[in-house]
TIRO-2110 file (N, C-alpha, C; in Angstrom, 1 decimal):
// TIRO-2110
-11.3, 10.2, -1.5, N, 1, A
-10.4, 9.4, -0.8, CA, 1, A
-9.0, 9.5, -1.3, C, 1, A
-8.2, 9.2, -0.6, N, 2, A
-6.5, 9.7, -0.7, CA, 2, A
-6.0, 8.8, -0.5, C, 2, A
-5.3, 8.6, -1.8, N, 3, A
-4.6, 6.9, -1.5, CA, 3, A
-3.2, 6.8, -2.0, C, 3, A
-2.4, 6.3, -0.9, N, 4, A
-0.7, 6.3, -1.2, CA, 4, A
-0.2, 5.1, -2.2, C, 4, A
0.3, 5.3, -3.1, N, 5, A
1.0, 3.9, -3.9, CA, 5, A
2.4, 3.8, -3.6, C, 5, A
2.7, 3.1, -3.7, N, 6, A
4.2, 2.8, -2.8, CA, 6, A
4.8, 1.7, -3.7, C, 6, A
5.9, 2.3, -4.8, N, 7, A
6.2, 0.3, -5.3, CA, 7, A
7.7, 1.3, -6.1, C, 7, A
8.6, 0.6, -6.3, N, 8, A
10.0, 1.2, -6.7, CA, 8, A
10.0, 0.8, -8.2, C, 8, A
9.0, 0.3, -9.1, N, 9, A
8.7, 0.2, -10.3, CA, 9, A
7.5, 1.6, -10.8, C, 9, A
8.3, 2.7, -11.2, N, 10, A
7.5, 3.5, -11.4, CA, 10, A
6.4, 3.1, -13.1, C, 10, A
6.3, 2.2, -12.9, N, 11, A
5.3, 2.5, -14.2, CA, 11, A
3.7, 1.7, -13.5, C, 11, A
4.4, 0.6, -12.6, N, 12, A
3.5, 0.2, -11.5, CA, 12, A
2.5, 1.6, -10.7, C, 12, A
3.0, 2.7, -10.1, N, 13, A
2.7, 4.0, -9.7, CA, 13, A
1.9, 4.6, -10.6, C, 13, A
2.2, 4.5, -11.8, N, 14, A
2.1, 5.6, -12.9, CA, 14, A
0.4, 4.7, -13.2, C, 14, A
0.7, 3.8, -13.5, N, 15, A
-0.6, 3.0, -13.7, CA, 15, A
-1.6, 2.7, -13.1, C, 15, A
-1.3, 2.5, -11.3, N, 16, A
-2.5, 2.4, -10.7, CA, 16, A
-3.1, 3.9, -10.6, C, 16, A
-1.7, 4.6, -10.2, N, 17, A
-2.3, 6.3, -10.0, CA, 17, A
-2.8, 6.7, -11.4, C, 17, A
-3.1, 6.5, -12.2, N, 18, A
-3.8, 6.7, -13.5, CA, 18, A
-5.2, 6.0, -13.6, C, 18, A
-5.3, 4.6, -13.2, N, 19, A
-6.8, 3.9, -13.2, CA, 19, A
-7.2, 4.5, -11.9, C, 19, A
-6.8, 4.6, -10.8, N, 20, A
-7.4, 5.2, -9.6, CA, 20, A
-7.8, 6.2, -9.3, C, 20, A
-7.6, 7.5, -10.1, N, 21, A
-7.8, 8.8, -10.2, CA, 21, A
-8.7, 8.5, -11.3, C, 21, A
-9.1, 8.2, -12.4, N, 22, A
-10.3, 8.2, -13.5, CA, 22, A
-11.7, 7.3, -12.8, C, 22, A
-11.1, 6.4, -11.6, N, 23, A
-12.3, 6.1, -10.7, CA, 23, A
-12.1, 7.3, -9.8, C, 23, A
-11.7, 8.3, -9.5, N, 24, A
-12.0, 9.4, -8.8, CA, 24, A
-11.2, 9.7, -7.1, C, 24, A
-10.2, 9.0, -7.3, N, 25, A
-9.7, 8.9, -6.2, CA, 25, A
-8.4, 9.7, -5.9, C, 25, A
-8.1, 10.5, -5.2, N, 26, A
-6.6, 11.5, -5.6, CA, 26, A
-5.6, 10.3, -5.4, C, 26, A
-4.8, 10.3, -5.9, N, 27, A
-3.1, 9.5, -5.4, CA, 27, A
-2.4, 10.0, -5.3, C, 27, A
-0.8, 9.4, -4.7, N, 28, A
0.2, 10.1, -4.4, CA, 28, A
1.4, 8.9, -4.7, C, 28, A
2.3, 9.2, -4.6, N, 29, A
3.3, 8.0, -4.9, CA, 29, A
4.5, 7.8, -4.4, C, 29, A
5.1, 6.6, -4.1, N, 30, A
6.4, 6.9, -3.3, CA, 30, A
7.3, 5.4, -4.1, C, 30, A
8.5, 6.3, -3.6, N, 31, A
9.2, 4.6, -4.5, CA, 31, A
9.9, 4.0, -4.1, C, 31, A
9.4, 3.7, -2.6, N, 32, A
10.3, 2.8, -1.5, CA, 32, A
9.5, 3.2, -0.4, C, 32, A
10.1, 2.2, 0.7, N, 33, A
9.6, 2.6, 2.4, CA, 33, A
9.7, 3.7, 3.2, C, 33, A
11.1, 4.2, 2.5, N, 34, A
11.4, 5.5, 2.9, CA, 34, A
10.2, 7.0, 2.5, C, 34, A
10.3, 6.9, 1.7, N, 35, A
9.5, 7.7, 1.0, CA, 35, A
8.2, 7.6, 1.8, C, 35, A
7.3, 5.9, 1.5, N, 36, A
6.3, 6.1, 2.1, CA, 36, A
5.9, 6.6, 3.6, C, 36, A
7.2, 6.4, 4.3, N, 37, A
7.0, 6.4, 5.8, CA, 37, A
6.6, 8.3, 6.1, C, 37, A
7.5, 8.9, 5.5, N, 38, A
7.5, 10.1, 5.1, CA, 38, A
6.2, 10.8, 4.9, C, 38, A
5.7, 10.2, 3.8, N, 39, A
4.6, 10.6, 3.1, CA, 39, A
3.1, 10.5, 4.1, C, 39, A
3.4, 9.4, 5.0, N, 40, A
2.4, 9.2, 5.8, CA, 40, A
2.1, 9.9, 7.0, C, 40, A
3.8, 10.0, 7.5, N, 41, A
4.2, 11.3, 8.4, CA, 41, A
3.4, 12.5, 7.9, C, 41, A
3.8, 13.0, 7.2, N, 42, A
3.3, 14.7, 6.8, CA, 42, A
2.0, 14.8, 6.1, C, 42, A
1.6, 13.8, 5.9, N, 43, A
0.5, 14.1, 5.1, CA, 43, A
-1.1, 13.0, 5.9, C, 43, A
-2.1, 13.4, 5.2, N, 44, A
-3.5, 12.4, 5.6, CA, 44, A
-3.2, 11.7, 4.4, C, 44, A
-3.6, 10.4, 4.7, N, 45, A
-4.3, 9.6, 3.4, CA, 45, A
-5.3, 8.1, 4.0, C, 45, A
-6.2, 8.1, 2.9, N, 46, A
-7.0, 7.0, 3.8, CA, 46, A
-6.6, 6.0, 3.8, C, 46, A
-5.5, 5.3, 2.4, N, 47, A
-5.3, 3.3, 2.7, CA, 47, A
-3.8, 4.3, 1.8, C, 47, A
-3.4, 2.9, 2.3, N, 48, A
-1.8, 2.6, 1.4, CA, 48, A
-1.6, 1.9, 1.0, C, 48, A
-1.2, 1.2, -0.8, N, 49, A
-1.1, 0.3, -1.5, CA, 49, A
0.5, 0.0, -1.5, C, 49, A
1.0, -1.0, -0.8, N, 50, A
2.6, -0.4, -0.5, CA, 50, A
3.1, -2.1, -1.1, C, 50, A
4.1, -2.4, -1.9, N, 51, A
4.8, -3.2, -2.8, CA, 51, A
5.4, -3.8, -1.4, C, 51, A
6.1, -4.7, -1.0, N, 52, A
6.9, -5.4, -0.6, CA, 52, A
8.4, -5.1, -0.8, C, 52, A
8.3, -5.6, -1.8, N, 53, A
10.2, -5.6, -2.1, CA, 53, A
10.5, -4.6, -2.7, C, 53, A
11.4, -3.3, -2.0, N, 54, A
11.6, -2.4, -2.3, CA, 54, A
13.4, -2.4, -2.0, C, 54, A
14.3, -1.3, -2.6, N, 55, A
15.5, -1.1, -2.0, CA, 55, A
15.2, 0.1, -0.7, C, 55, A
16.2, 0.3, -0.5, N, 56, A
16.4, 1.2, 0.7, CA, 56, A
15.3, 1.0, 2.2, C, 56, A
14.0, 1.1, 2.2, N, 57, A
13.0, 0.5, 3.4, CA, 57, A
12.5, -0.9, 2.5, C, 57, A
12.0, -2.1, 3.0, N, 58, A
11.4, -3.0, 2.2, CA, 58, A
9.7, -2.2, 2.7, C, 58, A
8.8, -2.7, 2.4, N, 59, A
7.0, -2.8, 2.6, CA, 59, A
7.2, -3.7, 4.1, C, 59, A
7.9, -4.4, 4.2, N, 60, A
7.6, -5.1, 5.5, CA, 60, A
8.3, -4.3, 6.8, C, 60, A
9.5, -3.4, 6.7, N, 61, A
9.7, -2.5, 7.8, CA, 61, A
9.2, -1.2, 7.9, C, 61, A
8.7, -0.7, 6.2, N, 62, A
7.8, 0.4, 6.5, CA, 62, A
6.8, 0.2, 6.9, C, 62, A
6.3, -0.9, 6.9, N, 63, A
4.8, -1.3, 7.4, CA, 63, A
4.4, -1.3, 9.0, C, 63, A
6.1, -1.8, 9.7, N, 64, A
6.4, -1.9, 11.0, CA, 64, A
6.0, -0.6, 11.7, C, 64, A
6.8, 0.4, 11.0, N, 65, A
6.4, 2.3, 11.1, CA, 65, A
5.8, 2.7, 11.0, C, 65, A
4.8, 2.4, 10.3, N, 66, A
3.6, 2.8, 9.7, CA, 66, A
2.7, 2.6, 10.8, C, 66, A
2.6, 1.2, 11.1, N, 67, A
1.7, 0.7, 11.8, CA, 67, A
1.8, 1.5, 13.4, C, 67, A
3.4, 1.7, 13.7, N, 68, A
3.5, 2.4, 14.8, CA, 68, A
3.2, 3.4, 14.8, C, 68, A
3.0, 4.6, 14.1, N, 69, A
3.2, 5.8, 13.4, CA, 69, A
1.2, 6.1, 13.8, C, 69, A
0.6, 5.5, 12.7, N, 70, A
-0.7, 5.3, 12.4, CA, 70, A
-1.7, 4.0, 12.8, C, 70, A
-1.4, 3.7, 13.6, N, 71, A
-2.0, 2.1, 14.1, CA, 71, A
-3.3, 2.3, 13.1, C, 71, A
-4.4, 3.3, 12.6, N, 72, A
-5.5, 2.4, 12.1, CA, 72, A
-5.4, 3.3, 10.5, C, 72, A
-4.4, 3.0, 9.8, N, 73, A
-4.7, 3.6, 8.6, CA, 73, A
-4.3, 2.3, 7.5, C, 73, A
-4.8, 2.1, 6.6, N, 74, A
-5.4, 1.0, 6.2, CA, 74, A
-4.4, 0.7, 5.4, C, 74, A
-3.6, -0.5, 5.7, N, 75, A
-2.7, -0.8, 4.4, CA, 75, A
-3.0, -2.2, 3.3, C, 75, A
-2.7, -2.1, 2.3, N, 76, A
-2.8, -3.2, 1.7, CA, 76, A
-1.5, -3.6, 1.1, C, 76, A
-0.9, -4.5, 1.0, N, 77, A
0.5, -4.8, 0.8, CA, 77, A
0.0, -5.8, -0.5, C, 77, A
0.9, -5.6, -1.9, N, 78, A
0.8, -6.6, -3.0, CA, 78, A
2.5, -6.6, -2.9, C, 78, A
2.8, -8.0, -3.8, N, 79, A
3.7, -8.3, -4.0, CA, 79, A
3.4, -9.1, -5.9, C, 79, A
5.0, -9.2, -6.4, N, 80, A
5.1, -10.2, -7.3, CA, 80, A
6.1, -11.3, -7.6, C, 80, A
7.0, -11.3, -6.1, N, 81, A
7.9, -12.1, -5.9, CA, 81, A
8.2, -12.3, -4.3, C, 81, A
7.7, -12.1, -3.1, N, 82, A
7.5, -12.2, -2.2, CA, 82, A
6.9, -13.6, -2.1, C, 82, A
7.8, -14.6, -1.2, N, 83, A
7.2, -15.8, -0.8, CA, 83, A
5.6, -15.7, -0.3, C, 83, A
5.0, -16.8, 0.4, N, 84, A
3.8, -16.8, 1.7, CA, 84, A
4.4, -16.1, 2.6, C, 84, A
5.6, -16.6, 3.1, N, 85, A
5.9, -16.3, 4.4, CA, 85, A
6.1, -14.7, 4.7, C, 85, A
6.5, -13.7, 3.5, N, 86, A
6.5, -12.3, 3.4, CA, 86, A
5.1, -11.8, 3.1, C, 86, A
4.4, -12.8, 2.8, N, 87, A
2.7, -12.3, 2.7, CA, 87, A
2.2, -12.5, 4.0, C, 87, A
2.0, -13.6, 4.6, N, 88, A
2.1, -13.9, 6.2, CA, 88, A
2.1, -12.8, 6.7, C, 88, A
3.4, -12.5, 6.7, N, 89, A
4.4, -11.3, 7.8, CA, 89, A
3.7, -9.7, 7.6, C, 89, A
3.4, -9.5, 6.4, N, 90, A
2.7, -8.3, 6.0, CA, 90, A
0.9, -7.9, 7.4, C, 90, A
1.0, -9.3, 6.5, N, 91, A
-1.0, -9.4, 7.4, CA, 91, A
-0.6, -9.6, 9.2, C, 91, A
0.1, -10.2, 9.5, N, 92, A
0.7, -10.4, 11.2, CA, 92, A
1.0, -9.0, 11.9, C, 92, A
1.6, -7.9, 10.5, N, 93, A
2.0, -6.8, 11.1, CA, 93, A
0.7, -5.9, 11.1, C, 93, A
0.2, -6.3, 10.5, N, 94, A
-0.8, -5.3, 10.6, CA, 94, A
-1.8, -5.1, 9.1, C, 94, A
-1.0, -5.5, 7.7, N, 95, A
-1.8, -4.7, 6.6, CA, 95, A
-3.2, -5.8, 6.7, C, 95, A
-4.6, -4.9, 5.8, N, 96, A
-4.9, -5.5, 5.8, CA, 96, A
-5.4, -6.7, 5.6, C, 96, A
-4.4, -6.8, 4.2, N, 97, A
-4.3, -8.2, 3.2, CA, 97, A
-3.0, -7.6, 2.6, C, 97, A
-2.2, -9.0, 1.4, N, 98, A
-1.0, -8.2, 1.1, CA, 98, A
-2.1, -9.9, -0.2, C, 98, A
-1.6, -8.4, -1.5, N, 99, A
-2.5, -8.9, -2.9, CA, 99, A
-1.3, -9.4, -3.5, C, 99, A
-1.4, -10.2, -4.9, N, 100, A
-0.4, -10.9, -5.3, CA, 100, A
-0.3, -9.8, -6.4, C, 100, A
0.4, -9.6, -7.2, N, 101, A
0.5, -9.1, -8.6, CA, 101, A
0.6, -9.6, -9.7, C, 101, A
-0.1, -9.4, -10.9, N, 102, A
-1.1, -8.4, -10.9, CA, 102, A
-2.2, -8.9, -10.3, C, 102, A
-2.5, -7.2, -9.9, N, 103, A
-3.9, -7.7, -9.2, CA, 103, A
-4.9, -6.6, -10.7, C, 103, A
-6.2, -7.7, -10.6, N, 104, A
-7.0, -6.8, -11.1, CA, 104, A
-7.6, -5.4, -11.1, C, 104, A
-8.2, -4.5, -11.3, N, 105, A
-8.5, -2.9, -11.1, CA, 105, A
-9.6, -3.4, -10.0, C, 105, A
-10.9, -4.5, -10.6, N, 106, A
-11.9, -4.5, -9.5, CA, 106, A
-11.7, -5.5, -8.1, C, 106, A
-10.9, -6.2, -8.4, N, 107, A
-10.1, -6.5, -6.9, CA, 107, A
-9.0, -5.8, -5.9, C, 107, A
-9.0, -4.9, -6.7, N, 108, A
-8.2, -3.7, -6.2, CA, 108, A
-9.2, -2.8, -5.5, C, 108, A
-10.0, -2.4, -6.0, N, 109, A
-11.0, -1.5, -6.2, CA, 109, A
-12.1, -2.3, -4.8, C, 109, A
-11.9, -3.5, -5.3, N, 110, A
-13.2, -3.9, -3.7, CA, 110, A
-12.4, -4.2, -2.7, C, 110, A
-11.0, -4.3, -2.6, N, 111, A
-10.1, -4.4, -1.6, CA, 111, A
-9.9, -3.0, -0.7, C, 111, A
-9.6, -2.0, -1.2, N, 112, A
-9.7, -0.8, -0.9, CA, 112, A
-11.2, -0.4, -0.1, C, 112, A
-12.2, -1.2, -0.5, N, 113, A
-13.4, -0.7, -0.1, CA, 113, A
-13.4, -1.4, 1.4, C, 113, A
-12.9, -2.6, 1.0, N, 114, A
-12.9, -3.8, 2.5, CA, 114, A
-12.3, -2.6, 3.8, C, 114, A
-11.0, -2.6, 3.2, N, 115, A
-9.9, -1.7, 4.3, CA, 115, A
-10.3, -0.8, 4.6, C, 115, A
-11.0, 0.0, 4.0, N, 116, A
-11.4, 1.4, 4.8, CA, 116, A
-12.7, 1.5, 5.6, C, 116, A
-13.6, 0.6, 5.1, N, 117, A
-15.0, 0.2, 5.9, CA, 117, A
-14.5, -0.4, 7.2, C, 117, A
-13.4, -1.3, 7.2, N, 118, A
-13.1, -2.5, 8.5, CA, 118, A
-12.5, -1.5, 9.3, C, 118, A
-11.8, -0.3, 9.1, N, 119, A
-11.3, 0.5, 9.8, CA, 119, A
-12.0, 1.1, 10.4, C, 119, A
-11.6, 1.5, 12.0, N, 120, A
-12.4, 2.3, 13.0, CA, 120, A
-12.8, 3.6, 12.9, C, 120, A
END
């Protein structure tokens, strides 16, 4: 399984794509909306773990693209300073939860499993 991480704090990247790949998973990484929208463009991946508050695209208008782009590819939106109402807005547009940070490895890990099973 092929999974995008998306957060403008690269040690956040560095770390999930490090626990995520020793559970067996390839990753890829992007460090803003821009990036990820890109990344989803040209490439397959099965879920996307995409931060919120980003510079340049936020998580909530790449998510807009995305969703247009890919209507069933599975996103999961975390934040760690994002109100409700930007957690709200995440799940409205489409992801299919938006996690708080930190999230744990095995809530991470059964979230991922939710998203891609619930997908068509």
């Amino acid at each position: 399984m092929r999974i995008l991480i998306v957060d403008d704090e690269p040690d956040v990247v560095e770390y999930l794509s490090a626990r995520l790949s020793s559970k067996g998973f390839q990753t890829g990484g992007a460090a803003d909306g821009v990036e990820a929208v890109i990344q989803v463009l040209r490439e397959s991946w099965d879920v996307v773990l995409m931060d919120i508050r980003m510079p340049n695209l936020d998580g909530i208008n790449a998510l807009r693209i995305i969703r247009a782009a890919r209507p069933n590819l599975p996103v999961v939106t975390f934040t760690g300073q994002a109100g409700q109402g930007d957690m709200a807005e995440s799940v409205r547009l489409g992801a299919y939860t938006c996690l708080l940070k930190p999230v744990s490895m095995d809530k991470l890990l059964d979230t991922i499993k939710q998203a891609t099973s619930a997908t068509p």
